[in-house]
VEXKEKE-64165 format. One line per field, with one value per atom (N, C-alpha, C): atom name; residue in three letters; residue number from 1; x, y, z. Coordinates in steps of 0.02 Angstrom, whole numbers, plus 50000, padded with zeros to 5 digits. Last residue first. Layout:
a <- (CA	...) $
r <- (Ala	...) $
k <- (NUM	...) $
xx <- (X	...) $
yy <- (Y	...) $
zz <- (Z	...) $
//
This chain:
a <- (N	CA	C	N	CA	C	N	CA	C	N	CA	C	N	CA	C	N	CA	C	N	CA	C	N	CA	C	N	CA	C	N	CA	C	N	CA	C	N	CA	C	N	CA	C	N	CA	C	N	CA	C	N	CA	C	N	CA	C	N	CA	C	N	CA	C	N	CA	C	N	CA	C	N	CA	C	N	CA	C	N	CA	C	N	CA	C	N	CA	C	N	CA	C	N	CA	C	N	CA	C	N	CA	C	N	CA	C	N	CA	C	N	CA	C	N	CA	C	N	CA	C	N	CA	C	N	CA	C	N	CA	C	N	CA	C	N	CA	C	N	CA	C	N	CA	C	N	CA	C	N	CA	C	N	CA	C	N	CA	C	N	CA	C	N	CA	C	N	CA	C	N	CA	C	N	CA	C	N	CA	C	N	CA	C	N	CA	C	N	CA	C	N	CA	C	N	CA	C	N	CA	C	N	CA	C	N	CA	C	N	CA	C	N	CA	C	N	CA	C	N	CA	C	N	CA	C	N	CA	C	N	CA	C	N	CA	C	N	CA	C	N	CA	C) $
r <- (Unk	Unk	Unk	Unk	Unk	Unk	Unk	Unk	Unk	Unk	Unk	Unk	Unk	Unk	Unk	Unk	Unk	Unk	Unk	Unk	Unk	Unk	Unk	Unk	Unk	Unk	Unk	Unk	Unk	Unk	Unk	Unk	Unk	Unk	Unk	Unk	Unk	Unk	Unk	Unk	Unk	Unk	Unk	Unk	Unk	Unk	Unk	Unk	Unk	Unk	Unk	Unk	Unk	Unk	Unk	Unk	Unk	Unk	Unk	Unk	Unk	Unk	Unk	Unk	Unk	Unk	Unk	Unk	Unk	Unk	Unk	Unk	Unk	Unk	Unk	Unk	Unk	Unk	Unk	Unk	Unk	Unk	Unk	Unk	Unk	Unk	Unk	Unk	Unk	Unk	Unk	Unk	Unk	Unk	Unk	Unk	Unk	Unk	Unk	Unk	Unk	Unk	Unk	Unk	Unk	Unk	Unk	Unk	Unk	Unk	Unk	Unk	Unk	Unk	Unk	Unk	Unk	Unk	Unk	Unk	Unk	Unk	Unk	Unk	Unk	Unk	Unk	Unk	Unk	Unk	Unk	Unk	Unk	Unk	Unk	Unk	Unk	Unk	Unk	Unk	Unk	Unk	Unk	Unk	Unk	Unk	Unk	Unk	Unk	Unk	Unk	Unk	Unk	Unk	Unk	Unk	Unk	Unk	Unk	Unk	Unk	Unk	Unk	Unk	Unk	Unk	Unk	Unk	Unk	Unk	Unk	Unk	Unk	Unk	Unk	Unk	Unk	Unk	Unk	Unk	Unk	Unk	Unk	Unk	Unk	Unk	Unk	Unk	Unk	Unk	Unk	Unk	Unk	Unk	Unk	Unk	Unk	Unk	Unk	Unk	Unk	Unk	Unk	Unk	Unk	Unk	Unk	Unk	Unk	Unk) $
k <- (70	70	70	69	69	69	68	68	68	67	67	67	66	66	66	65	65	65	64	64	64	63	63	63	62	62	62	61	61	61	60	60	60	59	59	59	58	58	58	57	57	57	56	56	56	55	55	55	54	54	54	53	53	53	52	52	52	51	51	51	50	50	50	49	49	49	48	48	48	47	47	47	46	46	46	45	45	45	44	44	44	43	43	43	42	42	42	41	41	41	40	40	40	39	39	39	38	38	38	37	37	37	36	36	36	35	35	35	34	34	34	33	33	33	32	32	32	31	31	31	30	30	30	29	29	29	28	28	28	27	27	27	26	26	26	25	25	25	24	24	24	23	23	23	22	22	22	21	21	21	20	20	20	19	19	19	18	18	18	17	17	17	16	16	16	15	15	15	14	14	14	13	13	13	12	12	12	11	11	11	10	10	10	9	9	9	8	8	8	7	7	7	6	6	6	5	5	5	4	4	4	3	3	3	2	2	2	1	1	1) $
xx <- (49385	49423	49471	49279	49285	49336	49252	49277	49308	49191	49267	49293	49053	49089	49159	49005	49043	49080	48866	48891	48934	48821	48812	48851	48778	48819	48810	48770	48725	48795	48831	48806	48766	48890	48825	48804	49010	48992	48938	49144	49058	49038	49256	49255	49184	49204	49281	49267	49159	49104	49140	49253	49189	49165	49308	49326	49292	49233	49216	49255	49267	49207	49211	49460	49384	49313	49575	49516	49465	49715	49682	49635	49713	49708	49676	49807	49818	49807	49744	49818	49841	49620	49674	49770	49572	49545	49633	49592	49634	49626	49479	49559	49607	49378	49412	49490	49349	49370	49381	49342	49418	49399	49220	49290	49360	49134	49135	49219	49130	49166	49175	49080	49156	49180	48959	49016	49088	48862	48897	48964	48745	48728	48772	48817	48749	48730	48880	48920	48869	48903	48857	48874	49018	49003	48953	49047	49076	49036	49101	49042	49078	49134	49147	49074	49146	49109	49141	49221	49223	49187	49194	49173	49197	49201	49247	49245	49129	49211	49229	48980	49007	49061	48913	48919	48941	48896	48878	48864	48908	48961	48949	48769	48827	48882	48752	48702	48746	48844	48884	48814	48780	48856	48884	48696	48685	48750	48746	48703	48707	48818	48863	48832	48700	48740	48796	48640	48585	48656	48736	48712	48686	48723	48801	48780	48588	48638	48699	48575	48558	48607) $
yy <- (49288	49252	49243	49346	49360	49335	49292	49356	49395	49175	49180	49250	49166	49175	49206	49055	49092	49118	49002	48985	49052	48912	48996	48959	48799	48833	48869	48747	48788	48824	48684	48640	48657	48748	48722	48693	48773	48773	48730	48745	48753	48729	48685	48756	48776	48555	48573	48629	48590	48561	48542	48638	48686	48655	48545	48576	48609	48485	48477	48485	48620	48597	48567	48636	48632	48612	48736	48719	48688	48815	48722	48691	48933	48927	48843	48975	48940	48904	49105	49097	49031	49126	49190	49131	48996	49002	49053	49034	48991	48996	49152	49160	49103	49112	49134	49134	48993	48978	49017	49100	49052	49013	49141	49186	49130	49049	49094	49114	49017	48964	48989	49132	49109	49041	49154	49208	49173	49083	49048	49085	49148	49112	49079	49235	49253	49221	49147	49204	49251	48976	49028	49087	48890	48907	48955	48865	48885	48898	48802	48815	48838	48916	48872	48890	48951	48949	48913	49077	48995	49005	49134	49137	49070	49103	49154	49163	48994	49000	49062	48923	48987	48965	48798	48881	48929	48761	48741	48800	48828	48804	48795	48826	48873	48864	48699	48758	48777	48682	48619	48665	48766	48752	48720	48684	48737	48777	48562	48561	48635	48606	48585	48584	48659	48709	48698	48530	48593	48632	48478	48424	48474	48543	48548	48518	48657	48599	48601	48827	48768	48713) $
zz <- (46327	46357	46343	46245	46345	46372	46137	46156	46204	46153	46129	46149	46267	46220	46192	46390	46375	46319	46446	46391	46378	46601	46554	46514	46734	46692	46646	46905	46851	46805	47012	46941	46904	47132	47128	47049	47107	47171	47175	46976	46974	47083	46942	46981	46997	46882	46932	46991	46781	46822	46913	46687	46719	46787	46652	46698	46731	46517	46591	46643	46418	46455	46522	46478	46439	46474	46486	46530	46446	46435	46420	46469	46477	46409	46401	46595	46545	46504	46659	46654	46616	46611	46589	46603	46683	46611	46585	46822	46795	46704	46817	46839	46831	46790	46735	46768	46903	46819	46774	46996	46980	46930	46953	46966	46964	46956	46881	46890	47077	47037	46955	47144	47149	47095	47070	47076	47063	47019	47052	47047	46959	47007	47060	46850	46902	46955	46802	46850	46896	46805	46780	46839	46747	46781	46783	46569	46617	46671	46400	46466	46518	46247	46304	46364	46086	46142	46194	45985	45998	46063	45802	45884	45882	45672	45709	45757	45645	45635	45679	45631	45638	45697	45606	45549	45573	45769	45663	45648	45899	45842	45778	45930	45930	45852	45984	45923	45889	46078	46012	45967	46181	46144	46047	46198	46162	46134	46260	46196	46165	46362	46309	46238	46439	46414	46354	46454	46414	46404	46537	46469	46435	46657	46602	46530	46665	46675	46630	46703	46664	46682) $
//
């Protein structure tokens, strides 16, 4: 999906619910390596946001990554 559809569904996400946090990110089905070094910078410090994604993204398809994973 695009970055505009993934921030949208993102910002779904968010109303009403505290205990998850979402982020966009690269889509790992479609874009291995830019999935892979945006978690691998993501683990080491935490202050990637949304449009970083669009940083490490190969091709400009992004997933919606939940709090859990990260």
């Amino acid at each position: 999906m695009t970055f505009e559809q993934a921030l949208k569904i993102k910002s779904e996400h968010n109303i009403g619910v505290s205990s998850k946090s979402y982020r966009v990110c690269p889509n790992p089905k479609t874009d291995s390596k830019g999935y892979n070094d945006f978690m691998a910078e993501l683990r080491k410090s935490r202050n990637l946001t949304d449009e970083d994604a669009k940083k490490y993204s190969t091709n400009m398809d992004f997933e919606i990554l939940e709090g859990h994973y990260y």
